[in-house]
C-alpha positions as CSV (number, residue, x, y, z in Angstrom):
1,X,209.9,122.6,64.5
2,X,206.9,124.4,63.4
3,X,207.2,122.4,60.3
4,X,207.2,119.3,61.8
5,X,203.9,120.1,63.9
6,X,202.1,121.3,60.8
7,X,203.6,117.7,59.5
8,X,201.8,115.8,62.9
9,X,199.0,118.2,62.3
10,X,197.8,116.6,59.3
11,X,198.4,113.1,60.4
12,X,201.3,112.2,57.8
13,X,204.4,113.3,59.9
14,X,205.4,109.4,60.7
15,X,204.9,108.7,57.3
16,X,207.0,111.5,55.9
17,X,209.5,110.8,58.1
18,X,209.9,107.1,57.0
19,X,210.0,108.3,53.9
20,X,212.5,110.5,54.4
21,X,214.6,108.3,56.5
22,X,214.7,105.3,53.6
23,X,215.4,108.0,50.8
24,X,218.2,108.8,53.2
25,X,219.5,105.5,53.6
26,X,219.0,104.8,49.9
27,X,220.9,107.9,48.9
28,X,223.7,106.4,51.7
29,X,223.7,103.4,49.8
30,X,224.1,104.7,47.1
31,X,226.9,107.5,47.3
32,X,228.7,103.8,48.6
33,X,228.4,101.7,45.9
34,X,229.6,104.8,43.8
35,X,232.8,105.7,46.1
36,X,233.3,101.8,45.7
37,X,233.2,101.4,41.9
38,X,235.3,104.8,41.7
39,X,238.0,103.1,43.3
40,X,238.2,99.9,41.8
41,X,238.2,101.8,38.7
42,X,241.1,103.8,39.8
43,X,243.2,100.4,40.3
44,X,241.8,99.2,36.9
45,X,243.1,101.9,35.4
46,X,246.4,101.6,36.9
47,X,246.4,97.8,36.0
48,X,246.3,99.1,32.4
49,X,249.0,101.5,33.2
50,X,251.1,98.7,34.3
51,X,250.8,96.5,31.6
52,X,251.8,99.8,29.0
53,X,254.9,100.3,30.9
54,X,255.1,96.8,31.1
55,X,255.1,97.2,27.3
56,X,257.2,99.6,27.2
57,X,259.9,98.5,29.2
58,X,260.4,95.4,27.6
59,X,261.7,97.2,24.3
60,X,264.4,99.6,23.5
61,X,263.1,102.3,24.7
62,X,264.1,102.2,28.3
63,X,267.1,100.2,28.0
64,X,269.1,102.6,29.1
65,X,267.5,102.8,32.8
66,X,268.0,99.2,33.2
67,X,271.3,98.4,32.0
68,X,272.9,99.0,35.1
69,X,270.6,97.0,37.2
70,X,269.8,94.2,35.4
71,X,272.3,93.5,32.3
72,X,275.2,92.2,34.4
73,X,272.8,89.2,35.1
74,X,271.3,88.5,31.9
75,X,274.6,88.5,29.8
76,X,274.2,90.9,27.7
77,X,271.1,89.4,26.5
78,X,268.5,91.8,25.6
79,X,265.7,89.8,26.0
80,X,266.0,88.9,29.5
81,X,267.0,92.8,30.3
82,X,263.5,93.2,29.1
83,X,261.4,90.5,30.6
84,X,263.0,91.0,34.1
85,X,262.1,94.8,33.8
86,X,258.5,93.4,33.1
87,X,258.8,91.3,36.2
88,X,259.8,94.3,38.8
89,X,256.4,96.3,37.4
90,X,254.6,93.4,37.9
91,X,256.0,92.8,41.7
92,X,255.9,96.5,42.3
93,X,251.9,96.5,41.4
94,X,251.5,92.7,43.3
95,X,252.9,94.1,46.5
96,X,251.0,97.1,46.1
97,X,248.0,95.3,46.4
98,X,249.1,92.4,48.8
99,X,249.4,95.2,51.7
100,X,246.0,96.6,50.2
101,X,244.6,93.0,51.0
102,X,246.1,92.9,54.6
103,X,244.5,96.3,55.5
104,X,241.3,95.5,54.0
105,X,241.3,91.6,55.5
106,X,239.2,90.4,58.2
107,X,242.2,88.5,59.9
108,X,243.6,92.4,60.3
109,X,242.3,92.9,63.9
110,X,244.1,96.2,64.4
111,X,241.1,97.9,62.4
112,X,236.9,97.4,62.5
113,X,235.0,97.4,58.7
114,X,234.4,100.7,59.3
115,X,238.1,101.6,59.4
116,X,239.1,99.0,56.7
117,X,236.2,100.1,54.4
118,X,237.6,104.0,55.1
119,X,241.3,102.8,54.4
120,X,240.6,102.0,50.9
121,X,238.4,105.1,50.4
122,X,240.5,107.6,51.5
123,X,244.2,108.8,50.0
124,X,244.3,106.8,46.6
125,X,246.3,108.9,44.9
126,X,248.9,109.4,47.7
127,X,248.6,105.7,47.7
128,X,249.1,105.5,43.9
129,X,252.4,107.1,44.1
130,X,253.8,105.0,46.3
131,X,254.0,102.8,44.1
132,X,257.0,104.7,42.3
133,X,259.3,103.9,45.2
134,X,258.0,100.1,45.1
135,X,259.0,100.1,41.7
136,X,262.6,102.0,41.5
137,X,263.5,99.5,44.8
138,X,262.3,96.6,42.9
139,X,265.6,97.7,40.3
140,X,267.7,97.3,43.5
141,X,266.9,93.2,44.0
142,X,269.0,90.9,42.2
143,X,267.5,88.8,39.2
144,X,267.4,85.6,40.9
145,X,264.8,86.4,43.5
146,X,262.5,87.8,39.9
147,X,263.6,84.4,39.2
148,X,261.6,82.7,41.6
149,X,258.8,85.5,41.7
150,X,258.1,84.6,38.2
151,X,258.0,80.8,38.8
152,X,255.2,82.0,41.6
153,X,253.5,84.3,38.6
154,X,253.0,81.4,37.0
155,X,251.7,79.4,39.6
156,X,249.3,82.6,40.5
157,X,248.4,82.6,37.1
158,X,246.9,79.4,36.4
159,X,244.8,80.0,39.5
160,X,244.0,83.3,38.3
161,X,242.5,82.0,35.2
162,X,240.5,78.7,36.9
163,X,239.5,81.5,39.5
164,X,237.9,83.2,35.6
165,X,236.6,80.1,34.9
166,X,234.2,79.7,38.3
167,X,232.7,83.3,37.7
168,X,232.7,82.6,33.9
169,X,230.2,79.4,34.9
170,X,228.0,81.5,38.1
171,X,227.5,84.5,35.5
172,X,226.1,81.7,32.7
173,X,224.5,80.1,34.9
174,X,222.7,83.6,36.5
175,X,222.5,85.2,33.0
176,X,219.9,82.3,31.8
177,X,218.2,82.0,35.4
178,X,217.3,86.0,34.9
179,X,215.9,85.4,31.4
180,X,214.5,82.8,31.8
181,X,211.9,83.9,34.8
182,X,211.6,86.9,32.7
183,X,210.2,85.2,30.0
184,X,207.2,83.9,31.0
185,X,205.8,87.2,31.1
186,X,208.0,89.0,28.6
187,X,208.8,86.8,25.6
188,X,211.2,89.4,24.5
189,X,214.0,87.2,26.7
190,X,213.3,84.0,25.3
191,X,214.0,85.4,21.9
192,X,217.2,87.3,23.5
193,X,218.2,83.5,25.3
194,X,217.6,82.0,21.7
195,X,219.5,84.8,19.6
196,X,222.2,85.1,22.3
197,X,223.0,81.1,22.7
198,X,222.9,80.9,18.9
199,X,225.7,83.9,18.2
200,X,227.8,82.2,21.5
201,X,227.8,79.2,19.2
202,X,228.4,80.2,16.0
203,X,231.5,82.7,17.6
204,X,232.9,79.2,19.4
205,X,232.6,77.6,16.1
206,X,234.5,80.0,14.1
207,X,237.5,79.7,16.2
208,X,237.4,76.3,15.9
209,X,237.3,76.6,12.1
210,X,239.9,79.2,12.2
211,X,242.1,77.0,14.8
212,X,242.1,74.5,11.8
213,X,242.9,76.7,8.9
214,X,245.8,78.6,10.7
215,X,247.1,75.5,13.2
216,X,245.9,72.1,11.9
217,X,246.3,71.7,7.8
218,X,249.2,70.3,8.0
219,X,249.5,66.6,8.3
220,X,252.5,67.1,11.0
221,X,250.3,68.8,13.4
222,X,248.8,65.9,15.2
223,X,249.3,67.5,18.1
224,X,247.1,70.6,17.3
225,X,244.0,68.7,15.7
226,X,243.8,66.3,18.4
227,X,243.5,69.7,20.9
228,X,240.7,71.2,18.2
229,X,238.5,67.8,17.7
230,X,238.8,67.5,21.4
231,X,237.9,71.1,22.1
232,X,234.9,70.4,19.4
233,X,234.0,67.1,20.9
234,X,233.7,67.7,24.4
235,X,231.5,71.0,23.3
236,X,229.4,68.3,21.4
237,X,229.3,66.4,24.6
238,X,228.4,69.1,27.0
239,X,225.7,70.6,25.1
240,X,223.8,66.9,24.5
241,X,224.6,66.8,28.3
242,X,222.9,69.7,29.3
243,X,220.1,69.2,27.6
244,X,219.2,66.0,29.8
245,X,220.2,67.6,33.1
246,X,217.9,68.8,35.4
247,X,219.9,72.2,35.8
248,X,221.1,71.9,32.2
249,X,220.9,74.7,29.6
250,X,222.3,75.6,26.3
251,X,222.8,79.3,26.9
252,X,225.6,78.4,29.6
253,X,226.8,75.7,27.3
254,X,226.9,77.9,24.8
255,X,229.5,80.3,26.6
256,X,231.7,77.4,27.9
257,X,231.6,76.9,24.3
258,X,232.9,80.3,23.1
259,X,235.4,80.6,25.9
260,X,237.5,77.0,25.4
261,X,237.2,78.1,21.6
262,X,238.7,81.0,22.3
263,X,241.0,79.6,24.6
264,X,242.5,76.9,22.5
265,X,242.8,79.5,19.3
266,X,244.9,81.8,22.5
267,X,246.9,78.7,23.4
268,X,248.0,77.7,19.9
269,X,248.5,80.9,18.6
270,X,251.6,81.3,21.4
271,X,253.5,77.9,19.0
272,X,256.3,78.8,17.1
273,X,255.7,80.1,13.8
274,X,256.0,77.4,11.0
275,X,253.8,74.9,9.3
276,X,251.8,74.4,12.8
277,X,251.1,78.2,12.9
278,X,250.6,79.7,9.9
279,X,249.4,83.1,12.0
280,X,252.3,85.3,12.0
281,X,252.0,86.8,15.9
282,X,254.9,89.3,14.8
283,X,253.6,91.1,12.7
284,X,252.4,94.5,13.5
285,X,248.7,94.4,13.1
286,X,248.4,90.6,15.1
287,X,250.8,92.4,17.9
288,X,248.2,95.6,18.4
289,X,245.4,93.6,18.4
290,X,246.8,90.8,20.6
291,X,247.7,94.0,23.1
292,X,244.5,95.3,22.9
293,X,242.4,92.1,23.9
294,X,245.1,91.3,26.1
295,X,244.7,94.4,28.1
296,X,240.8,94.8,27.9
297,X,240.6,90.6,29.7
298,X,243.1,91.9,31.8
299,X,240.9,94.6,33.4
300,X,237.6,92.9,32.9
301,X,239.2,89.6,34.7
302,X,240.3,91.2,37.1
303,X,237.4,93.5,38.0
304,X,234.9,91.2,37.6
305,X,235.9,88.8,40.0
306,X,236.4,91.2,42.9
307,X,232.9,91.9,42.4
308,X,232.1,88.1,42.4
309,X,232.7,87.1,45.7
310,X,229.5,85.5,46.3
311,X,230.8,82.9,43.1
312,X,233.4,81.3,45.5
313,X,231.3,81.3,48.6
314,X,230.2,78.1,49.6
315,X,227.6,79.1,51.9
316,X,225.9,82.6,52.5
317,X,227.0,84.3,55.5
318,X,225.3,87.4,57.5
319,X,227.4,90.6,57.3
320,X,227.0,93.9,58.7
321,X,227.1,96.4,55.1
322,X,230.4,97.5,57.0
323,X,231.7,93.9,57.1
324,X,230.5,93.3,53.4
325,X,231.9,96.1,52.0
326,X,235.4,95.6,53.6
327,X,235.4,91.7,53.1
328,X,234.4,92.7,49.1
329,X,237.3,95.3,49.1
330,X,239.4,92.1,50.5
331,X,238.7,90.4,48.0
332,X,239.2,92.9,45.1
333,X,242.4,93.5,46.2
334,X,243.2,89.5,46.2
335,X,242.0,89.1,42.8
336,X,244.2,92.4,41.7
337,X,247.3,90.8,43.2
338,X,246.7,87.9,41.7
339,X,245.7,90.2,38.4
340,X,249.2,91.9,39.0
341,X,251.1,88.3,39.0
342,X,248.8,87.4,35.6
343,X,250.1,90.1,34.3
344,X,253.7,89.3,34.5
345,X,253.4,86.2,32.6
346,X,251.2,88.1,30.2
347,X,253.5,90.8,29.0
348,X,256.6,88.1,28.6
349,X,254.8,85.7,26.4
350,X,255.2,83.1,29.9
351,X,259.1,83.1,30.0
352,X,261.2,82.9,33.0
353,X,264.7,84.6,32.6
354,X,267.3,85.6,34.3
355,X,270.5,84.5,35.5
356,X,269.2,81.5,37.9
357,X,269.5,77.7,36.9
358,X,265.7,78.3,37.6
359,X,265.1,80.2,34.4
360,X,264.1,78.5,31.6
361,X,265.5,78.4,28.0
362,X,264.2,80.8,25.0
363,X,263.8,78.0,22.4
364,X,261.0,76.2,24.9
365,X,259.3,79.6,26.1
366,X,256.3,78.4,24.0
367,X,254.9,75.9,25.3
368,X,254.7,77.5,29.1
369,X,251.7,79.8,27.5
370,X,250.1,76.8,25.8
371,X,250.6,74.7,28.8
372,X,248.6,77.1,31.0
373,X,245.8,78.0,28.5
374,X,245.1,74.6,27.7
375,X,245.0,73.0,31.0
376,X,243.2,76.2,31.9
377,X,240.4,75.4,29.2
378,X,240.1,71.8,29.7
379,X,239.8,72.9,33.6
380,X,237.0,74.7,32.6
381,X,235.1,71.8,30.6
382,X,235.5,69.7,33.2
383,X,234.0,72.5,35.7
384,X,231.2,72.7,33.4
385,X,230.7,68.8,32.9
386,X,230.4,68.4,36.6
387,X,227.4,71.1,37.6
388,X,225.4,69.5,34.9
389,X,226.3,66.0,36.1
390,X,226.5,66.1,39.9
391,X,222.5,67.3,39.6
392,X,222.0,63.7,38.3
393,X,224.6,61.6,40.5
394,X,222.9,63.5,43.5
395,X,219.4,64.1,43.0
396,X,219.5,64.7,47.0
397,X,221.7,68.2,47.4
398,X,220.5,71.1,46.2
399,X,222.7,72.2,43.6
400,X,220.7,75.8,43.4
């Protein structure tokens, strides 16, 4: 008290107090946003812990544990021992963050934001092992319903990656906004906008060249050149395009670019070894290095877009911080779920197996990876094509 009349005293106690009310709330804010990227790193980190036991389980090494659930519906087939193992990790770590979502959801009326923001802050690890339970049940469930589960994977997953695709375009697009402004008083980021789009080009361009060296020399592979020239032309296209368009950049078009580039070199790479894939994906080097990307997207996918809600809004709404921060944990845990399904299909190179008429055969398991990557990719262009077109067919909406 006497503090605080010494404070009045000298005519700066409001002041002070103001002061030390907004450092308050700023510290608030701040121990938040920490407790909030602490936990989604926590599920990150089990979302790489999944997909190494996915790993693991699909050789050898833990054959032993699921012979007696799974074998007698796989006949004998070690393959499909393996991939349905994959698939009750994968629906283990999906469920796992399905009832996540329907605590942290705004259609769960049982609990306020406060509550649902406190739910996901409180008890991870308790909530971590649970999931051991989730998956020794899963061994319990017969192969048929994976059967089905991995026919919904799939589905999941092509939404997964167009879901990818959106926040790949809003960060482009917000990535050259931020330079841009900068620039006119900094002409450090121009020069960082120029290097950048031109190393995002030249990267798209070698996989293109590489996609023709390892999967198009061959006269036979029609098929595979007409994917590359396509996937070169329509970057042609887009880049002329977005040069004319009044939201148009090259820096954005540049990262499409890199992306489908990257994403047609994924998609062919998944074809069966022979004169149209002259990469041999077996061998021991292109298998740790495959695993390693594989699992880095994973994470980064799937983290990035539960922190990119704001890329699938159509309209901004108002929000306590309560409401935000539980409709944002909502919205991780969507994105994980459908990170956890992704992952499935990941691990077992797209297959479905099992002893359903559902499952599908070993000899075609290839072209369910190329299938989704490329309609995933050209998804993409066509996303792209349309922001810098719709600018021009309706000069009236604000496209901003």
């Amino acid at each position: 008290m006497e503090h605080t009349k010494i404070a009045v005293d000298g005519g700066s106690g409001p002041s002070t107090n103001y002061q030390s009310a907004d450092a308050h709330v700023s510290t608030t804010q701040e121990v938040a946003q920490m407790s909030v990227r602490r936990v989604r790193l926590t599920y990150a980190i089990l979302l790489v812990i999944g997909f190494v036991l996915g790993i693991i389980v699909k050789t050898t090494t833990f054959e032993w544990f699921a012979k007696w659930a799974i074998e007698k519906g796989c006949d004998g087939s070690f393959e499909c021992v393996g991939v349905q193992s994959v698939y009750r990790i994968s629906f283990a770590m999906a469920l796992f963050f399905f009832i996540h979502w329907i605590f942290s959801s705004s259609w769960n009326l049982c609990l306020n934001p406060a509550q649902r923001v406190s739910f996901n802050q409180q008890g991870v690890i308790v909530k971590l092992l649970s999931l051991i339970p989730l998956f020794c049940i899963s061994f319990a469930i017969p192969n048929d319903f994976f059967v089905v589960f991995a026919w919904v994977s799939l589905v999941v997953s092509v939404l997964f990656l167009i879901g990818q695709l959106i926040i790949l375009l809003d960060f482009s697009y917000s990535w050259n906004e931020d330079w841009a402004s900068q620039a006119e008083n900094e002409p450090k980021y121009g020069t960082g906008l120029l290097v950048s789009t031109v190393f995002l080009t030249i990267g798209g361009l070698i996989f293109v060249a590489l996609c023709y060296k390892w999967f198009g020399t061959n006269s036979s592979c029609q098929a595979n050149q007409a994917v590359i020239s396509l996937t070169l032309i329509l970057g042609i296209f887009y880049f002329g395009l977005s040069i004319v368009s009044p939201n148009g950049s090259i820096l954005p078009s540049s990262t499409v670019f890199l992306y489908t580039s990257y994403t047609c070199f994924s998609a062919l790479t998944a074809g069966p070894t022979g004169e149209c894939n002259a990469l041999d994906s077996s061998s021991l080097s292109t298998l740790i290095i495959s695993t390693v990307l594989s699992a880095v997207s994973l994470v980064y996918m799937t983290v990035s877009a539960g922190t990119s809600r704001g890329a699938f809004q159509l309209e901004a709404t108002e929000e306590s911080a309560d409401e935000a921060e539980a409709n944002a944990f909502a919205f991780f845990h969507v994105q994980m779920t459908m990170g956890s399904c992704y992952l499935a299909m990941l691990i077992s190179d797209w297959t479905i197996l099992g002893s359903s008429s559902m499952a599908t055969m070993s000899s075609d398991q290839y072209k369910g990876p190329m299938g989704a990557k490329l309609a995933s990719e050209f998804v993409c262009i066509a996303l792209y094509i349309w922001s810098l077109v719709a600018p021009m067919l309706f000069p009236d909406r604000d496209f901003s």
